[in-house]
N, C-alpha and C positions, 0 to 999 in steps of 0.2 A: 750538434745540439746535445746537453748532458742528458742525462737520464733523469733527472727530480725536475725539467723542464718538460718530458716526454710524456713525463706520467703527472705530470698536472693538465697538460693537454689531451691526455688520454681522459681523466675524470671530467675535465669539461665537455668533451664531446657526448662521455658517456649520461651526462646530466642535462644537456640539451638534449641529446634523443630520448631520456625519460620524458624532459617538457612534452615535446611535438608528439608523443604517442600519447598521453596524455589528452592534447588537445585534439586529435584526432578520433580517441576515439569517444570524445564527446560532440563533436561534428559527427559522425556517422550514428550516434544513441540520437541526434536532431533530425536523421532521417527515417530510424524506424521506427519511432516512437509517433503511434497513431495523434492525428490532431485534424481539424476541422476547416482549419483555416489553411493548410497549406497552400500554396503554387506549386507546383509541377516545378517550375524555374528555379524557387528560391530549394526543392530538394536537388536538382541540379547544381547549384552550387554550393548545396553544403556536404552531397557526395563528392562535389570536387574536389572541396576543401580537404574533405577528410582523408580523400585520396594522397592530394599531394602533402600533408604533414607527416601520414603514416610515410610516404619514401621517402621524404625529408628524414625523418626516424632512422629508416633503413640503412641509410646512407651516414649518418655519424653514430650509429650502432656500428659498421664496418668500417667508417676511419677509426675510431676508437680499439678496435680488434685489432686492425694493422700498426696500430702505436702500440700495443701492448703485445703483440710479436717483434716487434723492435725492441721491445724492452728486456723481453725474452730473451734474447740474445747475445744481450748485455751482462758483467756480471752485477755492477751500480745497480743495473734495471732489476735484475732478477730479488737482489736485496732488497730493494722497495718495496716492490713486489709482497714480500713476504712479510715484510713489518708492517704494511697497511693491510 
C-alpha cells in the first residue's frame, strides 16, 4: 500500500473517531443530566450506548496511531506527514 493511501486512511479513521466521541459523549450528557421522566431502562441504554461509541472511538483513535507509525517509517509517509 503507498503511503498518500495510508495517510488518507489514517485521517479517515482519525475523523470517525472524532464522530463516535462526539456522539458518545452526548449519550452519556443523556444520562447525567437531571430529568423527571427517566426509566432506569432507557438510562441503561443510553450508558450503554455511550459506552460502546466511546471504544468504538478508542479503537480508530489506535488504528489511526498505528497507520501513522507506518507512515513513520516510511520516507513518502514521513513527507506527507510534514506537508499536511
Amino acid at each position: 500500500m503507498d503511503a498518500k493511501q495510508l495517510y488518507d486512511k489514517m485521517l479517515d479513521f482519525k475523523q470517525y473517531a472524532i464522530v463516535l466521541l462526539a456522539v458518545g459523549v452526548f449519550f452519556y450528557l443523556g444520562t447525567i443530566i437531571p430529568s423527571e421522566t427517566k426509566v432506569m431502562t432507557d438510562i441503561y441504554i443510553a450508558t450503554g450506548a455511550s459506552v460502546s461509541f466511546l471504544a468504538g472511538s478508542v479503537s480508530f483513535f489506535s488504528i489511526s496511531n498505528k497507520l501513522r507509525n507506518q507512515l513513520i517509517e516510511t520516507e513518502e509517509g514521513q513527507e506527507l506527514l510534514m506537508k499536511k
